[in-house]
C-alpha positions in Angstrom: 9.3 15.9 -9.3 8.5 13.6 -6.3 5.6 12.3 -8.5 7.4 11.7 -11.5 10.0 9.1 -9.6 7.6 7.7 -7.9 5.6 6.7 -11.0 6.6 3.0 -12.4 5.6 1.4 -15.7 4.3 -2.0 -15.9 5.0 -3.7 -19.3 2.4 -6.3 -20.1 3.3 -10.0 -21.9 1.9 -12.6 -22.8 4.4 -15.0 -20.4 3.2 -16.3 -17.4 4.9 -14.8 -14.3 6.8 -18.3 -14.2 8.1 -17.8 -17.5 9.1 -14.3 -17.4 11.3 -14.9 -14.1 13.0 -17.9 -16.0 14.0 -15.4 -18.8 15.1 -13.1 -16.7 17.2 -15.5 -14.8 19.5 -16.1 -17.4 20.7 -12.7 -16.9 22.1 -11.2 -13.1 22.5 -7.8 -14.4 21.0 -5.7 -17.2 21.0 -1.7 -18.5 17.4 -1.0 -18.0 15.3 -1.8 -15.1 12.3 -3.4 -16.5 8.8 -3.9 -15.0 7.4 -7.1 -17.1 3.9 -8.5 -15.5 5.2 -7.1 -12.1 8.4 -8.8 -12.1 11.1 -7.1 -12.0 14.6 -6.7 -13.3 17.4 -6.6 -10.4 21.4 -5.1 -10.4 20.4 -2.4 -13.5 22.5 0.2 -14.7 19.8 2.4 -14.3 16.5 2.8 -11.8 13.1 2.8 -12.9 13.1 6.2 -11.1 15.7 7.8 -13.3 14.2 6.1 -16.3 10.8 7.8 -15.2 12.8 11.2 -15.0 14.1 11.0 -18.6 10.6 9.9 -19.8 8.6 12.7 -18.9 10.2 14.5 -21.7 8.2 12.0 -24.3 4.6 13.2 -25.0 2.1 10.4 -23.0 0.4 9.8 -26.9 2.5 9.0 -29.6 -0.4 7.9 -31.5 1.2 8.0 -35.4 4.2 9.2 -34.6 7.6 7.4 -35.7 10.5 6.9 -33.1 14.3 6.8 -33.5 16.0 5.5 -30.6 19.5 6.4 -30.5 21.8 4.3 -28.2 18.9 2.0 -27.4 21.0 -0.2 -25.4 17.5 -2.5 -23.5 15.6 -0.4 -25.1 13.0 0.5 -22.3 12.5 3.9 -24.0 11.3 2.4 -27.5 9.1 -0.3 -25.3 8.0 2.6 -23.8 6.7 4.8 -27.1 5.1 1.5 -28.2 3.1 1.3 -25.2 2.4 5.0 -25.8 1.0 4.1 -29.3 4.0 5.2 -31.8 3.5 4.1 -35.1 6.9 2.7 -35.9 10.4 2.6 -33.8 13.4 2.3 -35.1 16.1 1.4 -31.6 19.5 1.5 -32.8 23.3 1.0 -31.1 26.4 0.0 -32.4 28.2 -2.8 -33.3 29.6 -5.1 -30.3 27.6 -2.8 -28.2 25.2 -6.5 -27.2 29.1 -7.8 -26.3 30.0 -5.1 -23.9 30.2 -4.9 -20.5 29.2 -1.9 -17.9 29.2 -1.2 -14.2 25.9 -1.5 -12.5 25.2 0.6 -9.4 25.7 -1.8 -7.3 29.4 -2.5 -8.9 28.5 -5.4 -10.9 29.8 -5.8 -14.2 26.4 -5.4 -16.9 25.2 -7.2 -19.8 25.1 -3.7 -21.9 22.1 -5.0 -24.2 19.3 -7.2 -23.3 17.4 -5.6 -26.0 15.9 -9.1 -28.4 14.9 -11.0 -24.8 12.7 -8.0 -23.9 11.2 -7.4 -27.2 10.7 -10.9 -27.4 8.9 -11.2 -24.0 7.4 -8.1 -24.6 5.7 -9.1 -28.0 7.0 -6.6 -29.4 7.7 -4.9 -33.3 9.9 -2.4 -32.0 12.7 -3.1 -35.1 16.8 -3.2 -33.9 19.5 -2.3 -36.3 23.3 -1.9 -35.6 24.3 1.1 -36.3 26.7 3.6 -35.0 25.5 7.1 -34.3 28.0 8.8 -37.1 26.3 6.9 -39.4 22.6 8.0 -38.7 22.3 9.6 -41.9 22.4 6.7 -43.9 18.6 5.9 -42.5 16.6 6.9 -45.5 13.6 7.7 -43.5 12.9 10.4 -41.1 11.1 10.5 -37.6 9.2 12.8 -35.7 11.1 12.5 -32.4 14.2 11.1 -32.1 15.9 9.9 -28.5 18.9 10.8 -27.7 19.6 9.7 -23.9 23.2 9.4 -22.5 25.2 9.6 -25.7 26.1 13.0 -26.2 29.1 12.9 -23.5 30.7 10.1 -25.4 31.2 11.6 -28.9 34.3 12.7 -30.4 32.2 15.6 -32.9 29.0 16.4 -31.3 28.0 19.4 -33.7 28.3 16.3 -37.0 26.1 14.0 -35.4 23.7 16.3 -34.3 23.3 17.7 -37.7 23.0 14.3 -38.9 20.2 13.9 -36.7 18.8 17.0 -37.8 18.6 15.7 -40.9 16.4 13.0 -40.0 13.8 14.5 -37.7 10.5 16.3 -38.0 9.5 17.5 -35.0 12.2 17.2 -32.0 15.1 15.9 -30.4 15.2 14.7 -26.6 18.6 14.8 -25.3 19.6 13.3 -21.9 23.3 13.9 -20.7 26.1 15.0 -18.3 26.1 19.2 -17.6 28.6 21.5 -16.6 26.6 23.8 -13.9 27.4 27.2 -15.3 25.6 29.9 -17.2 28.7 30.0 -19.5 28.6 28.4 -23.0 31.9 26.0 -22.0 32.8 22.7 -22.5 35.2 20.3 -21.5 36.9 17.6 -22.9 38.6 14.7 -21.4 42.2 13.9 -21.2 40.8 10.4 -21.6 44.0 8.9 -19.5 42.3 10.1 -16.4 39.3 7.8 -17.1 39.3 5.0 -14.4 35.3 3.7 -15.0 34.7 1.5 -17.4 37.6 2.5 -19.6 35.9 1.4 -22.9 33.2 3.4 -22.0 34.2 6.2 -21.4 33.2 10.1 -21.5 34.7 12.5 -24.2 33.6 15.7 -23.5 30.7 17.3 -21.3 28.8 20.5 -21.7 27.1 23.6 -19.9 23.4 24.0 -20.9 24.1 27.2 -22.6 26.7 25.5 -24.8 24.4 22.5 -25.8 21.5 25.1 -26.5 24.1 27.2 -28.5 25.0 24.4 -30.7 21.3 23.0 -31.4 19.9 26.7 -32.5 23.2 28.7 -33.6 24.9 25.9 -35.5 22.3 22.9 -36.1 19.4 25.2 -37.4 16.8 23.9 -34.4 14.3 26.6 -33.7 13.7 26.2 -30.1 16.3 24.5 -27.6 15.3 24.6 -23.9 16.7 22.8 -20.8 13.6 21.0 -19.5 14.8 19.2 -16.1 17.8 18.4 -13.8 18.8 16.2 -11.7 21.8 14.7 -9.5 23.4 12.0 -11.0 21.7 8.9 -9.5 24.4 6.8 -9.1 28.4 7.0 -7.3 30.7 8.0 -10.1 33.7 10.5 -10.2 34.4 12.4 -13.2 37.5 14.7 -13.6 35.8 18.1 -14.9 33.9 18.0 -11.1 36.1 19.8 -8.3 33.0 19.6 -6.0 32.6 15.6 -5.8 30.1 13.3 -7.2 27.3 14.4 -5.1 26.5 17.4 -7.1 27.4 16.2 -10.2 24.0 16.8 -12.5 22.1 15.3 -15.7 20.5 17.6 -17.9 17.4 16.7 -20.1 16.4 18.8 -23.2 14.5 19.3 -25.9 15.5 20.5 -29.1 12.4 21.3 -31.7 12.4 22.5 -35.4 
């Protein structure tokens, strides 16, 4: 584990140093923490170390392979499969989502999507569409892994998007989200009045491994579903379905395969 957050990744461009810190001046906070030429991004949402705990889930060649990023926000993760040689990415997130506002960890309030000033320091051909996650199956075009990192908790149906997204992938889904620890198949869902973080953001439901495994193979049709990796939630929230306090509040990351 220790070596995967200890692991960073450099994004190359084209920018001089000079240029790339301008850029990135024009912003204090962003969603992603981004290495670009060595400098880096400051008051994220995220850590690199986190964001090197979800991506160990993404095979290290994606040589002809075609990503769907879902809830893209930055985008790091399609950045990322580009470097890793995917054929073609497709980042989406909804409407007004490049207008909205999060908490940082350090208790700033974030620019939610930064995505077009990375791709274009980055050079990239990543392609961004607005699109909300109900609507995924109106992409008429299917991919052979699609990411799916920090989305699940904040859905009103789980079981119809992820049969939408079943519909559009090949080979698997990577899910990153909020677990219940138990070895039940439970979930619980918010009374959304007890929500105090970022109250347009906020969590519908969250789910014990078991449940989320249930769902993928018993009602989706995946063939495998396994719980790759937890973790403790990396930054200081409180959430009203944890009795024990923040600190042992976990994230669990999956993979659900056809």
């Amino acid at each position: 584990m220790n070596e995967i957050l200890d692991k960073e990744i450099i994004f190359k461009s084209n920018y001089s140093k000079e240029e790339i810190k301008k850029h990135l001046e024009q912003n204090d906070t962003w969603y992603h923490a981004m290495n670009i030429n060595g400098i880096q991004t400051k008051n994220t949402r995220t850590s690199s170390q986190y964001q090197m705990w979800i991506s160990q889930v993404i095979p290290d060649d994606l040589t002809g392979k075609n990503i769907l990023d879902v809830g893209c926000a930055d985008g790091f993760y399609s950045f990322l499969c580009e470097q890793r040689n995917a054929n073609r990415i497709l980042a989406i997130d909804y409407e007004g989502f490049d207008k909205h506002k999060i908490m940082s960890e350090s208790g700033k309030k974030v620019n939610a999507n930064n995505f077009e000033l990375y791709k274009k320091l980055l050079g990239s051909k990543v392609e961004y569409r607005k699109l909300d996650v109900n609507n995924i199956d109106l992409i008429k075009e299917t991919f052979d892994f699609v990411l799916f990192f920090g989305i699940y908790y904040h859905l009103e149906n789980l079981i119809s998007v992820l049969k939408k997204i079943y519909s559009v992938v090949n080979d698997s889904v990577f899910l990153v989200g909020h677990i219940l620890e138990s070895e039940n198949p439970i979930m619980y869902y918010y009374d959304t009045t007890q929500i105090k973080d970022d109250p347009d953001f906020f969590s519908q439901i969250v789910a014990s491994p078991q449940c989320l495994i249930n769902i993928a193979k018993g009602i989706c049709g995946f063939k495998n579903a396994r719980l790759v990796d937890t973790m403790s939630i990396p930054y200081d929230r409180e959430y009203p379905h944890f009795s024990s306090g923040s600190k042992n509040d976990k994230i669990g990351l999956f993979e659900f395969s056809k």
